[in-house]
N, C-alpha and C positions, 0 to 999 in steps of 0.2 A: 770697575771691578778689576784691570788687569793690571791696576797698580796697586793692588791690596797682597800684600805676602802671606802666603796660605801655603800649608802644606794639599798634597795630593789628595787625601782621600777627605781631607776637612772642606777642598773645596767639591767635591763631587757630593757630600753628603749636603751641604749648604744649596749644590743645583737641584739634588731633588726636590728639598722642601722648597724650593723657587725662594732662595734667603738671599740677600742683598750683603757680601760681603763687608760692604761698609759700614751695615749698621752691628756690626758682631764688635765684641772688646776682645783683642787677643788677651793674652796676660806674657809674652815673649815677645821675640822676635818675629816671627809669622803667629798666625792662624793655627789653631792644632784642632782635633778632631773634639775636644773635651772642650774648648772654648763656642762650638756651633751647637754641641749639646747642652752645652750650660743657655744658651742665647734659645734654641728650642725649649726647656723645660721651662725659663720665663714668659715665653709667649703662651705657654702651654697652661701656666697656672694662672695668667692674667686672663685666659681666655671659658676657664674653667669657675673664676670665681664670680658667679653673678652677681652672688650679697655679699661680694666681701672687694673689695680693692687692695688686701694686704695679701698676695702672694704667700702658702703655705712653702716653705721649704723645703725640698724630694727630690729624689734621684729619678730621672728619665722611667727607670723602670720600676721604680716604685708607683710613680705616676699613671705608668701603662696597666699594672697590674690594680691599680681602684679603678679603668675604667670598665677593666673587665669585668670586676666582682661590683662595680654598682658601689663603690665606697666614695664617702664623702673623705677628701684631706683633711679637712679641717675636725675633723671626729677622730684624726689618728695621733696618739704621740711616738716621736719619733726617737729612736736611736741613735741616728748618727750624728756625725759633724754639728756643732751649734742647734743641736737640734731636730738637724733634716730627717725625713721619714727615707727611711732607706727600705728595698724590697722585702729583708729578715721580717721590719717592723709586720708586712701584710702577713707573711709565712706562718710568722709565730701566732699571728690572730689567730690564722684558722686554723692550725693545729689545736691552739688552746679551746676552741669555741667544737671543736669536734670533738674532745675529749675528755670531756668533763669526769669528773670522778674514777678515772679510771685506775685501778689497782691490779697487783695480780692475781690470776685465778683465771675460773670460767668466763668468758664472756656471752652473755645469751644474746643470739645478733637479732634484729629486727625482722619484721614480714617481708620488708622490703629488700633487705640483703639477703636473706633464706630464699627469696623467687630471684633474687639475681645469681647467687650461689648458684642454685640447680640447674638455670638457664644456661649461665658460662660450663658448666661441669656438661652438660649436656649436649653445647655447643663443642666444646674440643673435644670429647670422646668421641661424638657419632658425626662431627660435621670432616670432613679431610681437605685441611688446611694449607694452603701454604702461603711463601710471601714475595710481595716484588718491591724491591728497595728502588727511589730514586733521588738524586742530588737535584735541585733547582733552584734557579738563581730568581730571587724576591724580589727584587729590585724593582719590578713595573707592579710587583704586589704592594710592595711600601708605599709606591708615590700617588699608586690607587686613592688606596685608605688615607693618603695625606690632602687630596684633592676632595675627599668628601669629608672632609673635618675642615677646611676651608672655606667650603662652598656650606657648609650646613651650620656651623660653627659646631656640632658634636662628632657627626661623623657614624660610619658603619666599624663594627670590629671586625678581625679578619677572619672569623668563624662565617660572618656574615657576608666579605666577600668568596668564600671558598663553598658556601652552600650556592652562590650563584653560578661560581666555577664549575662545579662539580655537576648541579642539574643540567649545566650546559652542555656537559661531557658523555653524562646520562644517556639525554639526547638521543647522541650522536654511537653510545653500544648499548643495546638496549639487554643485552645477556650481562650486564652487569646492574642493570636494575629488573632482577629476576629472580625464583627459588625453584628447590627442588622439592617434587610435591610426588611421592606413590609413585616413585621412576618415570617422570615427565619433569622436564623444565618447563617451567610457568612465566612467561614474562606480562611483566606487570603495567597496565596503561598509564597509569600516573608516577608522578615522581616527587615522592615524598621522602625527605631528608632528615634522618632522627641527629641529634645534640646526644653524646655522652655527656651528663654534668653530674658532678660529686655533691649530693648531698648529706643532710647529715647522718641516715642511717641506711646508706648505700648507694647504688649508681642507678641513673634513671635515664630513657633517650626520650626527650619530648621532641615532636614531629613536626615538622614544616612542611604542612601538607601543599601539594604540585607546587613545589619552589621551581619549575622551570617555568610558572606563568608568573610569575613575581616581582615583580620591579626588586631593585636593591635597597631599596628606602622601605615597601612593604617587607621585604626578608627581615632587616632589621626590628622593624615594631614586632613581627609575627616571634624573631628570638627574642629581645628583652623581654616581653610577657610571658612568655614560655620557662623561662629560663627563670625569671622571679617568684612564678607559681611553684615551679621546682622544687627551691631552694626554700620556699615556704610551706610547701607538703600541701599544695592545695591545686596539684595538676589534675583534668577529670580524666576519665576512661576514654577518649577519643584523643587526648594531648597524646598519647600516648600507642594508638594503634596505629596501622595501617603504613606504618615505616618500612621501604624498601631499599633503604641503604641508607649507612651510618657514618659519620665524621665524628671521630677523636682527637681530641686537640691539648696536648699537654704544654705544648711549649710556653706557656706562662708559666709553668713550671721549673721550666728554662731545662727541658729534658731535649736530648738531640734528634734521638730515634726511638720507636718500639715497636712491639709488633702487638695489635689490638686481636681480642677473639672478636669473631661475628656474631653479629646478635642476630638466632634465631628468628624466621625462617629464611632471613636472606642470604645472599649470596657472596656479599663483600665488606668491608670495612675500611675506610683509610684513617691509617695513624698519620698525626703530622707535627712534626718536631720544631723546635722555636726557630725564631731566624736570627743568623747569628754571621759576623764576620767572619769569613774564613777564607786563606790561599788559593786561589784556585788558577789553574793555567788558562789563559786565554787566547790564541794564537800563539802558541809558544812562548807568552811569557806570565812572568806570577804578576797579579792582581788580588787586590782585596775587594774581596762582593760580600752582598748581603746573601745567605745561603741557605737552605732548609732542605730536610730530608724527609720525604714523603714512602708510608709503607701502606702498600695493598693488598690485606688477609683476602685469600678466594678460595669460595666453596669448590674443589675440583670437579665438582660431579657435573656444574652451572659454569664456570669457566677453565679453559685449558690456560697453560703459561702465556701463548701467544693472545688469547682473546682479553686477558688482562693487559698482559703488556702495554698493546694498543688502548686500551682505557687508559691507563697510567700517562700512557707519553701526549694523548690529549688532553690530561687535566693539566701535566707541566707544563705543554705549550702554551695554552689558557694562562696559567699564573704568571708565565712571561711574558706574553704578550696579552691583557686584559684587554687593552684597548678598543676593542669592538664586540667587547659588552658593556662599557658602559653606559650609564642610563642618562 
């Protein structure tokens, strides 16, 4: 490999996924970051099509985003280039498939938006929120998730590694898996992880109940069924109890930051933003890393600045350093 001509960051991207320089086609003079992408989204659609041996053609993140929504490629047509299904093609799905008939006027919202309405309205009036912003570098989150799509040939999503991250972090502060109950803090013995997922008429958190006794291949099975009852309106009345902290995840949204309300009666929330390339200084000098930004809504009555803090800088240390959790 160190007579292969590669740019910098083509050949750092190429060691994570453990890629054999040799077998990439530049299209120049060296290696560029868009030719190790182009050589991952082939292995990706050869690896994806059990019945089919004809590779559909898509963008890295168009790819990413059907494996998060459970979409088949070959059910999409695509937009771009020659064809390719570009990320727009998935957006516009579900925009379309969320809004059917829609005109202007009133809109009468669902049972299920009407109890998330009053709950959020409920939650930021009477709850005293605030937030703690953090930068963290992905990078041993990426090559996680690329090690269990290897080893498994499908793999965990990273909803599914950060419910592991987070119970583990749990753990270790237990006033952030806790409420405020009649002027007492109540901490809670189990550690059950609710899913924000959009569905079609409102937001729902179905539960991963004691995800800190969970393998990460059970986490997984325990979200796709969860997550597909959801979105099919057929979650029961325990999917959905007994949640003592919440992860929101937009970044397939390709959103950076935000700051999430708490879902009643807990105490926290993390927002968590796509990963994305960004500058960052590293010993004095600029580098390009894989980057994300983590926010953490806290009930102030249940957590002070410092006792979040410390929650916070052990779930970043976790997503940078995974490696002894894995299973």
């Amino acid at each position: 490999m160190s007579g292969i001509a590669a740019s910098p960051l083509a050949a750092r991207i190429a060691a994570e996924h453990h890629l054999n320089l040799e077998r990439i086609k530049g299209r120049g003079a060296r290696i560029q970051k868009a030719d190790v992408l182009a050589h991952l989204n082939m292995e990706d659609a050869g690896a994806s099509s059990a019945d089919s041996h004809l590779p559909v053609p898509a963008s890295p993140k168009a790819r990413r985003l059907a494996r998060e929504r459970g979409l088949d490629m070959r059910s999409l047509r695509g937009g771009g280039p020659d064809g390719a299904v570009v990320s727009k093609d998935l957006l516009g799905k579900e925009v379309a498939s969320r809004t059917p008939g829609i005109a202007t006027g009133a809109i009468s919202p669902s049972t299920v938006w009407r109890v998330m309405a009053e709950r959020m309205a409920q939650s930021w009036t009477g709850t005293p929120h605030f937030f703690l912003l953090r930068d963290v570098f992905a990078g041993g989150l990426v090559a996680w998730r690329e090690r269990t799509r290897l080893a498994t040939g499908n793999g965990a999503t990273y909803n599914d590694l950060l419910v592991k991250l987070v119970a583990a972090a749990l753990h270790e502060h237990p006033r952030a898996n806790a409420e405020w109950r009649e002027g007492r803090i109540i901490l809670k013995s189990d550690i059950n992880i609710g899913l924000a997922v959009a569905v079609d008429d409102g937001l729902v958190a179905p539960v991963i109940h004691n995800a800190d006794r969970l393998s990460l291949r059970e986490i997984a099975v325990l979200r796709q069924d969860v997550v597909q009852r959801a979105q099919a309106g057929k979650l029961r009345p325990e999917d959905v109890q007994g949640g003592t902290f919440t992860l929101s995840n937009l970044g397939m949204y390709g959103i950076d930051v935000f700051n999430a309300i708490i879902n009643p009666p807990q105490a926290a929330i993390l927002a968590i933003g796509r990963i994305a390339e960004r500058v960052v200084a590293v010993e004095g000098r600029p580098e390009v890393r894989p980057m994300m930004t983590l926010s953490l809504s806290c009930d102030h009555r249940v957590l002070d600045g410092a006792r979040g803090a410390l929650f916070l800088v052990t779930v970043a240390d976790l997503i940078e350093e995974p490696l002894n959790l894995l299973d």
